[in-house]
N, C-alpha and C positions, 0 to 999 in steps of 0.2 A: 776443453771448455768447462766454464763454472757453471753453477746453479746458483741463482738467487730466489730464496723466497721470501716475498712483501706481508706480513702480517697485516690485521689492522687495517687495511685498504678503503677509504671512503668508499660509499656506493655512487655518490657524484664523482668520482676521479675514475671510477672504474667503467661508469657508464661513455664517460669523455673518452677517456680510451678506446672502445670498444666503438665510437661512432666514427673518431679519428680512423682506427685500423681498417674500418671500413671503406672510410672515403680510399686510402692510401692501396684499397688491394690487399691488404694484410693481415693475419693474425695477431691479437694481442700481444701475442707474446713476441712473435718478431715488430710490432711497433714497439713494443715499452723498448727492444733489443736499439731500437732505432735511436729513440728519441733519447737513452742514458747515451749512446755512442756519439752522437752527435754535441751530446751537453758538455761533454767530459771532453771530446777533443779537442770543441769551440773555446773552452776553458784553458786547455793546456797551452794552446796557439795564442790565444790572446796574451794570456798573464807573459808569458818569453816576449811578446812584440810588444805591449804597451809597457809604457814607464808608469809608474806609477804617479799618486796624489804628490807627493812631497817631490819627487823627480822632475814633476812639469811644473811645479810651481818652482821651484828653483832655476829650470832652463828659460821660465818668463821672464824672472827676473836680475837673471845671472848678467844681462847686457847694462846695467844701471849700476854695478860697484858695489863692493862690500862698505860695511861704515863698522868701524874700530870704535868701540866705545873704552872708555878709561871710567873701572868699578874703584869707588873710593874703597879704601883700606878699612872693613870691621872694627872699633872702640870697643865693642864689647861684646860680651855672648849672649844670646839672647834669652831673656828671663820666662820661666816656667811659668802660666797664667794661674792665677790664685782666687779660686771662688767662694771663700768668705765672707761674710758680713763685713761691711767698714763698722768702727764703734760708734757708737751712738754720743 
């Protein structure tokens, strides 16, 4: 097993804890063991099951067709913009 140790710890997040492990039966330190366990695995499990932002908006719209656009052919390269004075 690791050891993590939390620096820096609000005193409102510590005291939230400490009411939490209480409701739960538990020690601080087996609720923080709880509540990172639970964060991290809810995470792991989600991210593999949901498709993402760009994934679902593609499978909404993937039943309506792509559309082929035809990009005219560049005339020229594009000019470096120039902040001098025009003459007077």
């Amino acid at each position: 097993m690791a050891t993590l140790t939390i620096r820096n710890l609000d005193e409102q997040v510590k005291r939230q804890l400490r009411l939490r492990a209480a409701r739960h039966g538990r020690s601080m330190e087996e609720e923080a063991r709880a509540i990172l366990g639970e964060t991290v695995n809810n995470e792991a499990g989600s991210a593999a099951e949901t498709p993402g932002l760009g994934t679902r908006i593609h499978l909404h719209f993937a039943p309506l067709g792509g559309v082929d656009l035809e990009l005219p052919q560049r005339a020229s390269l594009a000019e470096a913009a120039t902040f001098s004075q025009p003459p007077a």
